[in-house]
VOMI-472563 format. One record per residue (C-alpha): residue in one letter; x, y negated, z. Coordinates in steps of 0.02 Angstrom, whole numbers, plus 50000, padded with zeros to 5 digits. Layout:
<segus>
aXYZ;...
</segus>
This chain:
<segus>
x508694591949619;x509314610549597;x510424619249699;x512294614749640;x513144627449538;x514614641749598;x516074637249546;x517694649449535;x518784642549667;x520694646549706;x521684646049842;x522124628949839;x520424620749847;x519834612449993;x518304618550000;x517034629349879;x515394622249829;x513974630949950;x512394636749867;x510784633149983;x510284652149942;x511014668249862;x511394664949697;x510104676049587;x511214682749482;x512254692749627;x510674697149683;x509854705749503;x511684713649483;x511714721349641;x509674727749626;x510164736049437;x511604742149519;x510754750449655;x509534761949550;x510874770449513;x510954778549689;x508844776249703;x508604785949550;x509314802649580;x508814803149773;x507344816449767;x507934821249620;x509594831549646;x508944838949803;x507544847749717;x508574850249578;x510024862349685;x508564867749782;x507224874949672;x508054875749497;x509844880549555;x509354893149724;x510544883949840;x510284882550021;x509964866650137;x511654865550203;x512284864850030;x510864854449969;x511484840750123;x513364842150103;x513014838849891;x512194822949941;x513264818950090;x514964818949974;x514494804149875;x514644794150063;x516354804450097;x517024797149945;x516144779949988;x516794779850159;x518714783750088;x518834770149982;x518004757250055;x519704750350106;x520234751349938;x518604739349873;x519064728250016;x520724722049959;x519964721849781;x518584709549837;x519994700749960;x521104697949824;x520284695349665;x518264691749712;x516794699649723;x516494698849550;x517884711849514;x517334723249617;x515724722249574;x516164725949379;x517284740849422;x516074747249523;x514574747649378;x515774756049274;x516244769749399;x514264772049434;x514094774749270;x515024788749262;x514384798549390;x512754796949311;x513584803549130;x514224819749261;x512284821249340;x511784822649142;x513244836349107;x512564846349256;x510884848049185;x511674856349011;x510584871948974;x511714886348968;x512854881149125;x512904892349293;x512324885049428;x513984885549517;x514604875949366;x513024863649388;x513444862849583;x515404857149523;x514934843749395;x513434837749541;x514894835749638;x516104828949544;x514634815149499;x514454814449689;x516204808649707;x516104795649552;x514704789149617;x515424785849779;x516804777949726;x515794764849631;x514524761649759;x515984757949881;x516574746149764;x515044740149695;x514284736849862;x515524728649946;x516124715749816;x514244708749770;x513914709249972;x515454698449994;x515294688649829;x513474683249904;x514104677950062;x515314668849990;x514264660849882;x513174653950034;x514534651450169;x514764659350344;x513384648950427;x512134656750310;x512874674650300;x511434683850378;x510194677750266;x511434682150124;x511544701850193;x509634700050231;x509254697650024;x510654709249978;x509984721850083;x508114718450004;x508994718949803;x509584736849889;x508154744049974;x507144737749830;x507994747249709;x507954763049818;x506074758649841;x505674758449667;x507134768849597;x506634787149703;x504614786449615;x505424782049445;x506564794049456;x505584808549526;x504164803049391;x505604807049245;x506314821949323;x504664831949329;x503994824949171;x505654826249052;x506934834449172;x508524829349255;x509244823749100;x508034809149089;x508224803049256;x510084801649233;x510124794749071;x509344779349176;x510614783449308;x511844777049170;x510674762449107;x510564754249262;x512424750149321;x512854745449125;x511514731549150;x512174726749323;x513874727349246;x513094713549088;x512144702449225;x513934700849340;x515064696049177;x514074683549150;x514014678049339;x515344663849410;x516594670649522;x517784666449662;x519264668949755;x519474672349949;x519974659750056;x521764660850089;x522564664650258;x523344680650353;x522774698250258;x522734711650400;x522744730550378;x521234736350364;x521534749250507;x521604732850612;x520014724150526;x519114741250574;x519784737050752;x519034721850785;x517214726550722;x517234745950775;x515454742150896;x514494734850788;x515024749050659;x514684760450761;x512984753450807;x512574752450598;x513234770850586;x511674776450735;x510574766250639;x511044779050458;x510684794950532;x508554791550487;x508924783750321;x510064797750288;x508634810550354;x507354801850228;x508534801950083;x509104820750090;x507644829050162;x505904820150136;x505644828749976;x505734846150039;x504894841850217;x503484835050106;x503694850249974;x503534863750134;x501934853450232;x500994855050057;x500954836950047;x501244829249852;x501964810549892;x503624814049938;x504014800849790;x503104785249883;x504304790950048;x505764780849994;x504444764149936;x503554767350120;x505234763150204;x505744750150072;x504114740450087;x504364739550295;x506284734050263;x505754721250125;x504264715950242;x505424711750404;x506964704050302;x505724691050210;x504794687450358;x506244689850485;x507944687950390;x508354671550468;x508324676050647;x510184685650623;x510784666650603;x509744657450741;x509924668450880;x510814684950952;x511114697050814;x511134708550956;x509634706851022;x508894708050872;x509774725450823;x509284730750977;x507334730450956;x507434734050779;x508444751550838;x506974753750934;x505774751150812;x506684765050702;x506574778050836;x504564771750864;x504594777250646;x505574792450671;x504474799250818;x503014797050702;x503924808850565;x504424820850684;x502644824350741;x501614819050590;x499894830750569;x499644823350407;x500414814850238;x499794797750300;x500494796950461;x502204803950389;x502304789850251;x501684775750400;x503224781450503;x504444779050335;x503604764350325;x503954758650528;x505694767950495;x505904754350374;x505364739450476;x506554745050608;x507964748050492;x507864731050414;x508644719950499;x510074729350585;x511254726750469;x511304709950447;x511054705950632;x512254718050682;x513534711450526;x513504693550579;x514194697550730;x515584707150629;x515924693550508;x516254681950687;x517824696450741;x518714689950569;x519454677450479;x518734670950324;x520114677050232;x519794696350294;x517974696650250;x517894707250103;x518844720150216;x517724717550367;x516174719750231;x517174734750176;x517454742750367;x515754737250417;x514954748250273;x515914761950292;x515254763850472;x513414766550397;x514394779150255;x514984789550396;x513234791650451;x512754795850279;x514204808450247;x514104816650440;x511984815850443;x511874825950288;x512284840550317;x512014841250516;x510224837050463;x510424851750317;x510964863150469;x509594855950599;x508304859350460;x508784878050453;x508774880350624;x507384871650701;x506064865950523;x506404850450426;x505284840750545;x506654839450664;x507774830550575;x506814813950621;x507004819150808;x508814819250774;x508604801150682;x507624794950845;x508934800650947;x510234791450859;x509074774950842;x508834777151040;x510864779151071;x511274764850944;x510054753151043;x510914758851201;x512644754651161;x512104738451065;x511224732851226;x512824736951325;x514064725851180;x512664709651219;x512914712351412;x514754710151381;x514674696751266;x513404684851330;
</segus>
């Protein structure tokens, strides 16, 4: 007998209808969705770098806006997904990513300065932000609420794998088109993507948060600040990969910085389809705190790596380290709230890891100009290292 069928529930219901797994269709919105920020990862670095002549502080603070702007509205996509479901946040969202890839396309416009090009990069930054915030948060939510609270980390452990997937496949596809047809073509499926995540969630069922007591969502940060803070350690190397793997690779001699991003998104699908259930069965601390280990063991290796292999094995270990941190660390989040604050706790939770992303950019941009790109993985195994600390501290006080 198949699994029974989502139906759009309202406040008055007793109880929704649970799926036994994450419905598909939030999943294949939320991996179309997510090329979108894939796709122009090694692209828009080498593309102020080399074609433009900016500098790697400026490189990392162009790629660390699109997580200011995440990290502002996250709040905002909370009380969307709280309010009126996952679904509609999900749709706005596509729309908004969208955009930002129609401003990556107006950048590359022969003719423009490239101060001009930095301003419209920028501006497509922001966009982009904006949508991911709300993009991100309502299908992460709309999943979990599709499965129920007992099965939430196996929800985040397949959202995370539609993400990390995307980002896996999305960087080589999009550094393929960029050095074969230019920036323009890699955007122009920057713009493609989210308007098919946008089709597959219209035609998705939806739902409505359970009801009960909305808090502020300076007080939803509140209750799930450690394990935020924990997830925000944990973006500093994922943030180091994504900003500066292309030109670490590009200044070694070494021609696979594409396959950087699908070495860490083949260990973080590995350990979340072998792994993603122990989140629900046991500790989600102690598993975040040997998978923050595990991350600094895959930063160490890129830090010190003589050769190409050995740097795309420690992207790869990055990955299996990184994989199961969220969700292990989020089901302990999702246990601070009530069910009717999820979306915001989702929302606050996030925003934690697009701190990391918005801070780590440029202080890797500036740790790369001081000391060589290679020690901007030392930096990430610091973080890993501190993360694990303080995670091990929250079980002691817990357990």
């Amino acid at each position: 007998m198949s699994a029974p069928t989502l139906k759009s529930v309202s406040r008055s219901d007793a109880a929704p209808v649970h799926l036994a797994r994450p419905a598909p269709s939030v999943i294949a919105a939320l991996f179309c969705g997510y090329l979108a920020v894939g796709l122009p990862l090694p692209v828009i670095p080498l593309f102020l770098h080399d074609r433009l002549g900016f500098s790697n502080l400026i490189v990392g603070l162009a790629i660390g806006v699109q997580f200011l702007a995440t990290v502002l509205t996250r709040g905002y996509a909370g009380r969307v997904t709280d309010h009126h479901g996952g679904r509609r946040a999900a749709l706005q969202g596509a729309v908004v990513c969208a955009l930002g890839g129609a401003l990556y396309l107006a950048a590359a416009m022969p003719g423009l300065s490239p101060a001009l090009s930095l301003a419209i990069i920028v501006v497509g930054r922001l966009a982009a932000g904006f949508g991911e915030s709300q993009f991100v948060t309502g299908c992460v939510s709309w999943s979990i609420a599709a499965v129920g609270s007992q099965r939430a980390g196996m929800s985040m452990s397949w959202t995370g794998i539609a993400m990390f997937a995307a980002l896996a496949i999305g960087a080589p596809i999009g550094m393929a088109l960029y050095q074969a047809y230019g920036l323009q073509a890699a955007m122009v499926a920057c713009i493609a993507a989210p308007l098919v995540a946008a089709a597959i969630a219209f035609a998705a069922a939806s739902y409505v948060s359970p009801a009960g007591e909305r808090l502020p969502f300076y007080r939803v940060i509140g209750q799930i600040w450690t394990e935020g803070v924990g997830l925000m350690l944990q973006g500093v190397g994922l943030s180091g990969l994504a900003a500066f793997a292309s030109l670490y690779f590009a200044a070694r001699g070494w021609a696979h910085a594409g396959l950087v991003m699908t070495a860490f998104g083949v260990g973080f699908i590995l350990v979340r389809l072998a792994l993603g259930h122990l989140p629900d069965k046991i500790s989600g601390y102690r598993v975040a705190f040997w998978s923050l280990v595990v991350e600094a063991g895959g930063q160490a290796m890129l830090w010190e790596a003589p050769n190409e292999i050995v740097a795309l094995a420690g992207a790869l270990v990055t990955g299996l380290g990184c994989g199961l941190i969220f969700p292990a660390l989020g089901v302990e989040a999702l246990k601070r709230v009530l069910p009717a604050n999820r979306g915001s706790a989702m929302g606050a939770f996030v925003a934690f890891l697009d701190i990391a992303y918005g801070v780590a950019g440029p202080a890797a941009g500036l740790v790369a100009g001081w000391f060589g790109y290679a020690a901007v993985y030392l930096l990430g195994a610091a973080c890993a290292l501190l993360g694990a600390a303080i995670v091990l501290s929250r079980r002691r006080i817990t357990t």
